[in-house]
C-alpha angles and dihedrals in degrees: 000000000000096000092047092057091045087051090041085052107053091050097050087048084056086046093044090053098049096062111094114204099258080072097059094045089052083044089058094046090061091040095064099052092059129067118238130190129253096249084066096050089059095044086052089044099051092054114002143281104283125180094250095051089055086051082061107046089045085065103040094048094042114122095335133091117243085249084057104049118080107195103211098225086225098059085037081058100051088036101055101016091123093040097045121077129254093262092043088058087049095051089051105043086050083060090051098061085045090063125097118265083246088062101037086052083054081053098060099040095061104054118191100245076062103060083046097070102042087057086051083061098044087053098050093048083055103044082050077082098047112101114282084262096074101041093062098049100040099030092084109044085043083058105047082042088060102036098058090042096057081045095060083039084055100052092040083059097049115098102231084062092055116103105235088215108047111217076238089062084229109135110255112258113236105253115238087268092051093044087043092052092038089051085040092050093047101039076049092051089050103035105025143240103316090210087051088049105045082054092055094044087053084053103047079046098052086044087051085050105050115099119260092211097164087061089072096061120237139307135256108270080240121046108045095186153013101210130001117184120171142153096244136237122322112243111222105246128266111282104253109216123251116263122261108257093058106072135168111248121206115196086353101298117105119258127203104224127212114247094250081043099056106035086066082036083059094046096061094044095057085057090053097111090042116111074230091082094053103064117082102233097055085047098053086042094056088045099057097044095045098051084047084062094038121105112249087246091064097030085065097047096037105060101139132041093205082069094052122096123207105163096107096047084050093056099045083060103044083056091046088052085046091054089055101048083048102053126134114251084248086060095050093049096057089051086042088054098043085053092053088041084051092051103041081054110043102002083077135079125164110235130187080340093304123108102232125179116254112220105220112014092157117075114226105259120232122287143117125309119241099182118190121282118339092336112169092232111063114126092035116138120257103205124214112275109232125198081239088072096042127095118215112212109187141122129308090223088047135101112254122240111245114231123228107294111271092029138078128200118254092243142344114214136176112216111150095187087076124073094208125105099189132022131172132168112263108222099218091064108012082237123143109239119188147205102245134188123264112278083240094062120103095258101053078047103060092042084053092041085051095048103055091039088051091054095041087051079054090062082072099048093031095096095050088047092052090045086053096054089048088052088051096055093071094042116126090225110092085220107057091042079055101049091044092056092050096050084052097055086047096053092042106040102029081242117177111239091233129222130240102266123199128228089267107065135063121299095246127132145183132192104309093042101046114131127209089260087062092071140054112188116212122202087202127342131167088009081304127126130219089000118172115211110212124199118160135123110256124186118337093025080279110147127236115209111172132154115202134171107218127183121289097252092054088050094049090049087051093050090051093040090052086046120124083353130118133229098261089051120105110252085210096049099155095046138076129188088247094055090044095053095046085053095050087039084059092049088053130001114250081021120159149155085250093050090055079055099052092042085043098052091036093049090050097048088042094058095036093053085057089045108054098035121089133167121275093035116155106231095255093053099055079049079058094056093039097053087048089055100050086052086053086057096042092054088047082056098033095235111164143154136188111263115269127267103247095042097114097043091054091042090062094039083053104043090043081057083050096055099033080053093054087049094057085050094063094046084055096055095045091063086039086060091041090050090055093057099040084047091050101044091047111012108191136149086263093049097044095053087048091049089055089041094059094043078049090058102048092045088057094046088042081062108050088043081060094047103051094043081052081058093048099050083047100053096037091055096042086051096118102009116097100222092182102066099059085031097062098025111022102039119078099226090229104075093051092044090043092046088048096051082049096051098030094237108151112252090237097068083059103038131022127215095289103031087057092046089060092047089040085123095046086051093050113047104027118095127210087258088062112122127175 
C-alpha cells in the first residue's frame, strides 16, 4: 500500500503541475455551482481547493444531494490522497485493510489514474456549457490533458505493465483482453480454427454441390443432351503494335511494317532463341506465308529471310517475359482476378439444368505451327480465328450466344447428338477442331465410363477372339493371314492400329501402316528364337524400338509378307484400319484396336498391382509398387518422354537431403549410444524417458531416410517413362481407387485435383473388392 500511495503521488504532483491558473479558477467556477459534501470540504480546508478535489467533489455532488451520495473511503482515499493530510491518509488506509477481500479486489480494479480520467471528462462535459470563450481558450489543453492521462491508463492496464508478483502478494487478475484471448485460444483448441473451418465448410459445400451424374443411370448413345446454353468461345485480344522505338530492319536499314506484317513478324522473333528457327523447313514455311499476307509494297522490297533482322523485336519481348516474372504481388493478383472474371464468364455452359465446366473456352490465338518431329508443316502460319469461321451448337429453347461486335458466327445449330458447343475449320489441315466440355462433365464421364466397361466385357471374349487369329494364321487368303497377324501385334504389343496418312503430314505409323523397313526378323538373337525387331516413329514422332520373340507361325507368315517387297512397301499391304476394326465390331459388339489397348494396359496394371503389394507395407512404399505397375503399363504403350529439364538439379538437391539425413542418423545414434550408458550407470525415471526418446529419435530419422531414398529409386526409374498418359486414358480408375480403399493409401498421392474431379464417378461408386 505504501508503494501504491508513493507511485499515486508522484503522478498527481505531474497532473497537478500541468494545470495554469486559468484552469483552478475554472475549477472553482464549476465548483460553485455543485453541491460537496462536507467531508470534502474538510478534506479542501485542511489543505487547499485543487483541481482534482474539485473533480471529486463535482462527481460526488452531480445530480445527486449530499443525503444521496455514499463516498466509498477507498475511492476518498485514491481521489484525495495528495489534498488529504498525513493523518488523514493514515485514517483512511487503516480503514482499507478493515474492508472485505471483495472490496479491496474493487479496489484494485479501479486504479487512480483511472478516476482521473473519468473527472477530466466530467469536467469537460461541464466546461461544453461555459461561454464559447472559453471554450476556445481552455478545449485544447483539456484534450491533450486527457489524452496523455488515458495514455499512461491505458498502458497501466496493459498486461505486459502488470507486476507478475503484486506488492499485496495477491496473484494479478487477468485483465478483460487476457481473459477474451485465453477464452478465444481454448474455444479454438475445442472447436477449430473458424477460418479452417469455414474453408472446409465451403468445400464440403462445393462437393455436396457437384452433380452425381452417374446416379441417374445412363443416356441414351444418341441424344447427348436435352439443353445446352452457353456464352460462346473467347475470342484472343486485338495485336497492339510494337512501340515506336523497336523497329524490323531489312539489309540493315529499319522497315515500318504493316500491322498484319509485323504481327507474324512478332510470332517468329519470339522463337529466336528456339532450336525451330533454326530448321530449314519451318524456316522456308514462316517465310512463304508471311510474304502471301505482306502489302506489294513490301513484298517488292522483302525477298530473303537471310536479309531480315529480328534481334530488336526479340529483345523487346524478352524484356516484356522478365517484367512479368517480376511483377509485384499486387500485379499478379489484378491479371488472377481477370482470369477468374474470364472463367466465371465464358469457362461455363448449363446443361441439362446443371452448371457444368467447359475445357477450352479460349481459342488458341495466331501464331506459327511447331508440329511434332520433323512434320512438314512447321512454320506454317496459324491464322487468326473470326466469329465469321465458328459454329455455335446449343439448345432451341436457349439463349444464343452474341458474337464480337461488328461480327456474326457463321452458323448457330442445335444437334443434341454432339457433345461440342463451338467448331471452326484450322488452316494448317483443313480439320474441324471443336470447344468441348470439361473431362469432368458428365459427358466426358460417361465416354470414359463406356470405354472401360467395353474393355473389361472383352475379358470375356478375349480368349475366342485369340483362338480365331490363330486360326487365321494358317488361312489360304493373304488377307485374312494378314489380318490375323495384325490382331495379334495389337493384342500383344498394345500396338495402335495407325491411320492413312497423306504426304503432308508426319512420317509416323502404327500396325496397319508399317513398311518393310519397319522390321528386322531374327532367327535367333540374345538366346531367343523368332524374335522381330521394331523401329519406327509412332505417334508423336516417339520411337518405338522393341525386340520381341513371337511364336514360329507369325514369323513364317512375316517372312512370306516382306517377300519380293522393298523397304518403302506396307507390310500389311491388303488391310486397312477400317477393315480391321469392322472385323474386330463383328467379334464383339463396340470392338477396336483402341479397346485391345485399354484391356491390355488395365489387365497389366491390375495384375501388377496384386502382384507387387504385400502386407506391412509403409505407405510410401505401396506408392512405390503402384508407380512400378503403372510403368509397366506405359512401356506396354510406349509412352515415353525426354527427361526434364530440371532432373539433374533435383536429383542433387535430393540426394545432398539424403545424405544430410544419414548424417543426422549417426549423430542420433551416437546419443543413443550416450543415453544407454548414462541409463545403465545410473537408471532412474529421468534417465529411462531420455533413453525411449532417443530410440524414438533414430527410428524417426530411420523413416524419413527411407522415405526420401523411396523418392530417389522412383524418379530415377520414371526418368524417361510418361506415367500420366496411361494413368488419365488407358487405366480404368477403378482399379487405382479400389486398390487405395484395400490398402488405406489416401486418393490424393494417386490423383490430383483434377485428376480426382474426372474420375469423380469411379471414386464414388467403386468399392475395395473392385477388380478389372
Amino acid at each position: 500500500m505504501k508503494l501504491e500511495k508513493e507511485k499515486q503521488d508522484r503522478r498527481e504532483k505531474k497532473k497537478k503541475s500541468k494545470h495554469s491558473s486559468r484552469d483552478r479558477e475554472k475549477d472553482s467556477e464549476l465548483n460553485g455551482k455543485h453541491k460537496p459534501s462536507s467531508k470534502m470540504k474538510q478534506s479542501d480546508s485542511q489543505s487547499g481547493v485543487s483541481s482534482f478535489s474539485s473533480a471529486v467533489n463535482c462527481e460526488a455532488g452531480a445530480g445527486d444531494t449530499h443525503e444521496d451520495v455514499k463516498v466509498d473511503p477507498d475511492e476518498r482515499n485514491d481521489g484525495q490522497q495528495k489534498s488529504c493530510s498525513p493523518e488523514i491518509n493514515n485514517n483512511n488506509q487503516e480503514k482499507t485493510r478493515s474492508k472485505s477481500s471483495k472490496q479491496r479486489h474493487n479496489h484494485q480494479e479501479r486504479t487512480a489514474d483511472e478516476q482521473l480520467c473519468d473527472e477530466d471528462e466530467n469536467l469537460r462535459s461541464q466546461s461544453s456549457r461555459n461561454s464559447n470563450q472559453v471554450q476556445a481558450d481552455d478545449g485544447p489543453q483539456c484534450e491533450s490533458v486527457k489524452m496523455k492521462k488515458k495514455k499512461r491508463v491505458k498502458e497501466e492496464k496493459s498486461p505486459e505493465k502488470h507486476d507478475k508478483n503484486p506488492p499485496s502478494g495477491r496473484k494479478r487478475k487477468k485483465s478483460s483482453s487476457e481473459h477474451d484471448k485465453a477464452e478465444k485460444n481454448k474455444k479454438m483448441k475445442k472447436d477449430g480454427d473458424p477460418e479452417e473451418k469455414k474453408k472446409e465448410k465451403g468445400k464440403k459445400d462445393e462437393e455436396s454441390d457437384k452433380w452425381k451424374w452417374w446416379e441417374e443411370g445412363k443416356s441414351s448413345d444418341t441424344q447427348k443432351w436435352s439443353s445446352l446454353e452457353h456464352k460462346g468461345p473467347y475470342f484472343p485480344p486485338e495485336y497492339e503494335p510494337l512501340p515506336d522505338n523497336i523497329c524490323f530492319n531489312y539489309d540493315g536499314q529499319p522497315v515500318k511494317l504493316s500491322p498484319v506484317t509485323e504481327e507474324i513478324a512478332t510470332f517468329y522473333a519470339k522463337m529466336l532463341d528456339h532450336e525451330y528457327t533454326s530448321k530449314e523447313v519451318f524456316q522456308n514455311n514462316f517465310f512463304c506465308d508471311w510474304r502471301e499476307e505482306m502489302t506489294k509494297e513490301e513484298r517488292k522490297l522483302i525477298k530473303t529471310l537471310s536479309k531480315c533482322d529480328f534481334s530488336q523485336i526479340h529483345k523487346y519481348f524478352v524484356e516484356k517475359s522478365e517484367e512479368r516474372k517480376n511483377m509485384t504481388k499486387e500485379e499478379k493478383q489484378v491479371l488472377k482476378e481477370e482470369a477468374s472474371r474470364l472463367m466465371e464468364e465464358y469457362g461455363y455452359c448449363l446443361l441439362d439444368g446443371h452448371r457444368e465446366k467447359i475445357g477450352n473456352f479460349k481459342l488458341e490465338p495466331p501464331g506459327l505451327f511447331r508440329g511434332r518431329g520433323e512434320h512438314p508443316k512447321m512454320g506454317k502460319l496459324k491464322k487468326r480465328i473470326q466469329p465469321e469461321d465458328v459454329t455455335i451448337n446449343c439448345s432451341q429453347d436457349s439463349k444464343i450466344p452474341a458474337p464480337p461486335a461488328g461480327h456474326r458466327w457463321k452458323r448457330v445449330q442445335h444437334d443434341n447428338t454432339v457433345t461440342w458447343l463451338a467448331s471452326w475449320l484450322e488452316n494448317i489441315h483443313g480439320r474441324p477442331k471443336y470447344i468441348m466440355l470439361n473431362p469432368s462433365s458428365k459427358l466426358k464421364g460417361e465416354k470414359d465410363w463406356q470405354k472401360y466397361e467395353t474393355a473389361r466385357r472383352l475379358k470375356m471374349k478375349v480368349d475366342s477372339i485369340r483362338k480365331q487369329y490363330r486360326r487365321d494364321w494358317t488361312s489360304r487368303e493373304m488377307k485374312i493371314r494378314q489380318r490375323g497377324v495384325a490382331i495379334y501385334f495389337i493384342d500383344k504389343l498394345a500396338l495402335r492400329a495407325g491411320n492413312e496418312k497423306d504426304d503432308e503430314s508426319a512420317d509416323t505409323v502404327g500396325c496397319c501402316s508399317l513398311r518393310v523397313e519397319h522390321i528386322t526378323l531374327h532367327r535367333r538373337l540374345d538366346a531367343q528364337e523368332h524374335v522381330v525387331e521394331f523401329d519406327f516413329l509412332g505417334k508423336d514422332s516417339i520411337r518405338y524400338y522393341n525386340k520381341v520373340p513371337v511364336e514360329k507361325q507369325v514369323f513364317k507368315n512375316l517372312k512370306l509378307f516382306i517377300k519380293h517387297k522393298d523397304p518403302e512397301d506396307d507390310l500389311f499391304d491388303r488391310i486397312t484400319t477400317v477393315k480391321l476394326n469392322k472385323t474386330l465390331n463383328e467379334s464383339m459388339p463396340g470392338l477396336t484396336a483402341k479397346v485391345f489397348r485399354t484391356f491390355n494396359a488395365s489387365t497389366t496394371l491390375q495384375d501388377q498391382l496384386n502382384k507387387l503389394t504385400t502386407e506391412g507395407m509403409t505407405v510410401e512404399e505401396k506408392i512405390l509398387s503402384y508407380n512400378r505397375a503403372n510403368r509397366a503399363v506405359a512401356i506396354l504403350c510406349n509412352h515415353q518422354r525426354a527427361a526434364p529439364k530440371t532432373f539433374e538439379r533435383s536429383m542433387q538437391l535430393l540426394q545432398e537431403k539424403i545424405q544430410k539425413k544419414k548424417e543426422q542418423i549417426e549423430e542420433a545414434k551416437k546419443e543413443l549410444k550416450e543415453a544407454k550408458k548414462a541409463h545403465k550407470d545410473a537408471p532412474s525415471d529421468k534417465s529411462k524417458k531420455l533413453l525411449e526418446k532417443k530410440e524414438k529419435a533414430v527410428q524417426r530419422l530411420g523413416d524419413q531416410l527411407k522415405k526420401l531414398q523411396l523418392q530417389e529409386t522412383d524418379r530415377e526409374e520414371n526418368k524417361v517413362i510418361a506415367l500420366g498418359t496411361s494413368k488419365l486414358n488407358y487405366l480404368d480408375p477403378r482399379i487405382s481407387v479400389a486398390w487405395c480403399k484395400k490398402h488405406q493409401v489416401p486418393i490424393e498421392k494417386i490423383y490430383n485435383k483434377t485428376q480426382r474431379d474426372k474420375f469423380a464417378w469411379a471414386i464414388d461408386m467403386t468399392d475395395e473388392n473392385f477388380q478389372f
